[in-house]
Structure formats: structure tokens, C-alpha cells
VMD Tcl script that draws the C-alpha trace (Angstrom):
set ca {
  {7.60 -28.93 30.02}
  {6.95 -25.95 27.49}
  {6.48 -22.34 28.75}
  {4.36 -19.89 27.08}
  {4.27 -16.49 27.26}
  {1.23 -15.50 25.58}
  {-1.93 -13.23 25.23}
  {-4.99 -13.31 23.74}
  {-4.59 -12.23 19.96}
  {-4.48 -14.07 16.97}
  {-0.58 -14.74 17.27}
  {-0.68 -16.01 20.70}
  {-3.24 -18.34 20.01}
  {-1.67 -19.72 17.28}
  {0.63 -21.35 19.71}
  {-1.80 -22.17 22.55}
  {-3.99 -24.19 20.01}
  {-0.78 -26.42 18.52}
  {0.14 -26.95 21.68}
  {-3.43 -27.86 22.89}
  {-3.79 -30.27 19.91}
  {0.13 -32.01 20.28}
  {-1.57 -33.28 24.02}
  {1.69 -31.80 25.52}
  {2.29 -30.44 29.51}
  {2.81 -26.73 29.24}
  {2.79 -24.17 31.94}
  {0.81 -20.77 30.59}
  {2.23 -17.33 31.68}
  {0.53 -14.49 30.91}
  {1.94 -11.14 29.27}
  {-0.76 -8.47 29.39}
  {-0.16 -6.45 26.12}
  {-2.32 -3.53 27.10}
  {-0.63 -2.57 30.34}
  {3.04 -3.24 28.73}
  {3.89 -6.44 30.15}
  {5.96 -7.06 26.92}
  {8.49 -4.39 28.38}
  {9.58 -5.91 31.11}
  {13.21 -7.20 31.46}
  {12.26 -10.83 32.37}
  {10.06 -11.18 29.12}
  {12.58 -9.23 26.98}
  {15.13 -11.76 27.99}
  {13.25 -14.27 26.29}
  {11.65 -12.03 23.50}
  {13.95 -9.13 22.41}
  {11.56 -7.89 20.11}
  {9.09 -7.40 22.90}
  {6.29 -9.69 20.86}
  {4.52 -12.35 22.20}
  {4.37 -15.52 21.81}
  {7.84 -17.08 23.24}
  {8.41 -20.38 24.45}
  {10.84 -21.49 26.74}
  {11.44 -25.34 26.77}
  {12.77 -26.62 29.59}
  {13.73 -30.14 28.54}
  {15.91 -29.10 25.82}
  {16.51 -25.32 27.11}
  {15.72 -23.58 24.25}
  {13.82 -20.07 24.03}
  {12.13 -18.80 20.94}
  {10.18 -15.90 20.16}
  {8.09 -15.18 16.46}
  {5.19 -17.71 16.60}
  {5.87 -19.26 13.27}
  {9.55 -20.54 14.44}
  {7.67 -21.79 17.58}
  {5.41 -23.69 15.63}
  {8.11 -25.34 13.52}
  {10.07 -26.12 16.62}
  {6.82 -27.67 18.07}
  {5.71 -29.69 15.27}
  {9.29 -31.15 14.54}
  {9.99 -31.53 18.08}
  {7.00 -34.02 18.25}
  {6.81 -35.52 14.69}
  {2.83 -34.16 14.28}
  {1.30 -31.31 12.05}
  {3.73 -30.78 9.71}
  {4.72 -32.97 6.96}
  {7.22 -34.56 5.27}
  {8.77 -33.95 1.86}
  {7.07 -31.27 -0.88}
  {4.02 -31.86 1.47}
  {6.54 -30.08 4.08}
  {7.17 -27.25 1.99}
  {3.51 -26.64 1.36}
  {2.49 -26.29 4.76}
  {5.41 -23.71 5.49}
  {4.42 -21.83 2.15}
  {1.05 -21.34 3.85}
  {2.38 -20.65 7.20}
  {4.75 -18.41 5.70}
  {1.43 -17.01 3.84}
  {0.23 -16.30 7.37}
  {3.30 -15.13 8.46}
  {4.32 -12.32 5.65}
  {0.81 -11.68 4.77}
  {-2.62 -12.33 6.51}
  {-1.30 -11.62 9.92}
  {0.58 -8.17 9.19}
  {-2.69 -6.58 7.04}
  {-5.41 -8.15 9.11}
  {-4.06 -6.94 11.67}
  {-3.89 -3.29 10.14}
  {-7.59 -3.53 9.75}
  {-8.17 -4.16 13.02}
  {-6.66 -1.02 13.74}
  {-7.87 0.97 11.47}
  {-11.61 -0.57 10.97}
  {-12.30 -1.49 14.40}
  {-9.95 0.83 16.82}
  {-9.75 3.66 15.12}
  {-12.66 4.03 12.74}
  {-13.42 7.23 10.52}
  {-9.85 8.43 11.81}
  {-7.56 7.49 8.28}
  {-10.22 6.56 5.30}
  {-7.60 6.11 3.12}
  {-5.71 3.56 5.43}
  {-9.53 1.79 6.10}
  {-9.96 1.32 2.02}
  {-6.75 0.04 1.58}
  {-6.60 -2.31 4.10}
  {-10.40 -3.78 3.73}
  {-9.81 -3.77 -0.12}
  {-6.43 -6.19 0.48}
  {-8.11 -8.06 3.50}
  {-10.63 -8.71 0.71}
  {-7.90 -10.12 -1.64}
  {-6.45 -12.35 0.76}
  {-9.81 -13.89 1.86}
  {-9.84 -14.36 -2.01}
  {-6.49 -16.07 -1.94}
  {-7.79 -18.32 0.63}
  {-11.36 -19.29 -0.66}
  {-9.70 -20.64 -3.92}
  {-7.10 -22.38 -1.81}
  {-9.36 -24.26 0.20}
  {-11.26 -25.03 -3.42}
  {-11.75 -29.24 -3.31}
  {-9.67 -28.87 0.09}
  {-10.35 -29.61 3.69}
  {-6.94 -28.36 4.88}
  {-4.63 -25.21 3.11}
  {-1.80 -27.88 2.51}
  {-2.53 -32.14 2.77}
  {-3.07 -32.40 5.92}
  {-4.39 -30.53 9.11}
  {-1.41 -28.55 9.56}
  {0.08 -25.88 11.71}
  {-0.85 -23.96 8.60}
  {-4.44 -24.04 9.58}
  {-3.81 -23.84 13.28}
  {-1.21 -19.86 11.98}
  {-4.11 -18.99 9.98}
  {-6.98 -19.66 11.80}
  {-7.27 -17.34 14.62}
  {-6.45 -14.36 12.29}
  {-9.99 -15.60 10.24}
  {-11.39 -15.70 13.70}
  {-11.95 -12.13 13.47}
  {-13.72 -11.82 10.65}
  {-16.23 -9.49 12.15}
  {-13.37 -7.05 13.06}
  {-12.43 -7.11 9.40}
  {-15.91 -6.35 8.54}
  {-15.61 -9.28 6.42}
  {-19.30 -11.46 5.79}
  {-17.83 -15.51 5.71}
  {-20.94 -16.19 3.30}
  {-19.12 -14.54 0.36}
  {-16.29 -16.89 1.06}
  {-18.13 -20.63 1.41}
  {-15.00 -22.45 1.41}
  {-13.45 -20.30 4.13}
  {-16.70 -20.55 6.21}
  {-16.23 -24.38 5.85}
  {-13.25 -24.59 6.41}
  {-13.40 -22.49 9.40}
  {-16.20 -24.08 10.73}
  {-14.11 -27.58 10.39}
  {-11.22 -26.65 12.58}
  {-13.26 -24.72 15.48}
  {-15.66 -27.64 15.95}
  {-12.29 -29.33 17.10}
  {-11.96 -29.62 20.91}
  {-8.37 -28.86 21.23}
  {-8.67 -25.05 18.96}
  {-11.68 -24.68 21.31}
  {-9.14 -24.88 24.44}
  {-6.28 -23.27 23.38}
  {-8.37 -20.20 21.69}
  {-9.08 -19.69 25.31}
  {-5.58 -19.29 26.54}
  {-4.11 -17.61 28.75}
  {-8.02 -16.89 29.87}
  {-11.41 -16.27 28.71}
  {-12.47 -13.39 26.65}
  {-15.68 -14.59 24.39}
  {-16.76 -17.76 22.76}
  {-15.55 -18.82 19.43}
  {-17.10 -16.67 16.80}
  {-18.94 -18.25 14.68}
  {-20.81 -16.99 11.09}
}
mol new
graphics top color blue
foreach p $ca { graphics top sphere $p radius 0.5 }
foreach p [lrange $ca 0 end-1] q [lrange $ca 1 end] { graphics top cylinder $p $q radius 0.2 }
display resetview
């Protein structure tokens, strides 16, 4: 039995979607970010940097926090997602893509385009100008490609839900057609439709 501590951003449905497409039990605990439910003691015990997603797993008793180690432990743990090999490293180069790169400055345009617009121009240029690079990054990346590395990955599954706001980003997927494919692909796929709903409903996918 896995335990998630999750909410619904990007990052927490990272995990919620593996986890969804592994077929695995899992009980879901929410941890409302906008009323500070990260702060409390109990969570912090389990995520010292006060961040969801964190796992507990109670078959083996270990707790992780930082949604890219989760993902690792998950798709080891259960031999799916993540391959073997150089096609091993590939997938972690894209997840660490995610990781280091896409997640951090998306996420500063979400803040700064969609919460706080007109507030810091400066901060809104830079951050639509490199959300515009990495999109870039992406579109050639997915060039011939169905997947960012061999196979369906947990690559795709990190990435994903970031690209899922594309309309926070003020980004338009028809300048990217292999992105729009791409991501178009993975959310006609039941299990990314489940776990993008977890820990509970907030819209329907989006969809270009």
C-alpha cells in the first residue's frame, strides 16, 4: 500500500498519474497548499522541505519526498516506465530536464503571467521568453518521436502536467505540433485522465 500526500499542481500529479498507470493500491491524502497544510508537523515528518508530493510505503517503510525520487522509487520498485541500460539514462536525462528546468520556470510564469500579471514586466518577459525556449527544446525532442526517451516513460508522465498548463503560460500548442501531439497522445490515456484528477476534481483535461 503506497500513501500519497498530494495536491493538485503539476508536481503532485506527476505522481498520482504513475501511480494510476503502474495499476497499484494507494491510499490518497490530501495536503491543501493554499491554507498551509504543508506546515503541519505530521506532513513535515514525512516532507522536511514542506513540498508535496511524499510517499510513504508501507510494505517496505520507506518515506520520500521530491517527486522525481518518488518516481524512480516507483518505477524500479515495479519494473515498468523506466528502462534499462542507456535507454535508462535517457529517460532520467528528461526527467531530470523536468526536474532542473521546465518545472522551476513554468512554474515562475504561472506566477508572474497568471497570478500576478502587470505587477513585474521584467520578470513576465523573462520568464515567457525562456518558457518559449523550453517548449522549443521539447518540440525538436519529440521530432520523429512518440515518447521524450524510447518508451512511454515517467519522463512523459514528470513532464506532462507542467505542459498541461499551457494556457497559464500563455503559450498557443499550434506553434509547437509535435508537443500538441504528443500531448494529445498521453491525455487520451485513461490512467493520466484519473490520476490528473487526484486528490479531487478541479477542471477537465485541457485540451488545444
Amino acid at each position: 500500500m503506497i500513501e500519497l500526500y498530494t495536491w493538485t499542481t503539476p508536481n503532485g500529479r506527476k505522481v498520482s498519474i504513475l501511480l494510476e498507470e503502474l495499476g497499484v493500491e494507494y491510499t490518497v491524502h490530501g495536503v491543501n497548499i493554499g491554507q498551509g497544510e504543508q506546515f503541519e508537523p505530521a506532513f513535515l515528518a514525512i516532507s522536511p522541505n514542506n513540498k508535496i508530493p511524499a510517499i510513504v510505503d508501507r510494505e517496505t517503510g520507506v518515506e520520500l519526498m521530491e517527486s522525481g525520487a518518488i518516481m524512480i522509487y516507483l518505477a524500479e520498485k515495479y519494473g515498468k516506465f523506466i528502462e534499462v541500460g542507456e535507454g535508462r539514462l535517457r529517460v532520467i536525462e528528461w526527467l531530470m530536464w523536468q526536474m532542473g528546468g521546465a518545472g522551476p520556470f513554468l512554474g515562475q510564469v504561472h506566477h508572474f503571467l497568471h497570478f500576478n500579471p502587470g505587477k513585474a514586466p521584467y520578470a513576465e518577459e523573462r520568464f515567457s521568453k525562456e518558457a518559449k525556449r523550453l517548449y522549443g527544446v521539447l518540440e525538436r525532442r519529440l521530432e520523429g518521436r512518440e515518447f521524450v526517451a524510447g518508451e512511454y516513460s515517467i519522463a512523459d508522465m514528470a513532464i506532462w502536467p507542467w505542459i498541461s498548463r499551457f494556457e497559464w503560460q500563455e503559450i498557443e500548442l499550434g506553434e509547437f505540433p509535435n508537443v500538441r501531439d504528443w500531448y494529445l497522445r498521453i491525455a487520451g490515456r485513461p490512467a493520466v485522465q484519473r490520476g490528473y484528477q487526484v486528490p479531487k476534481y478541479v477542471t477537465d483535461l485541457p485540451m488545444p
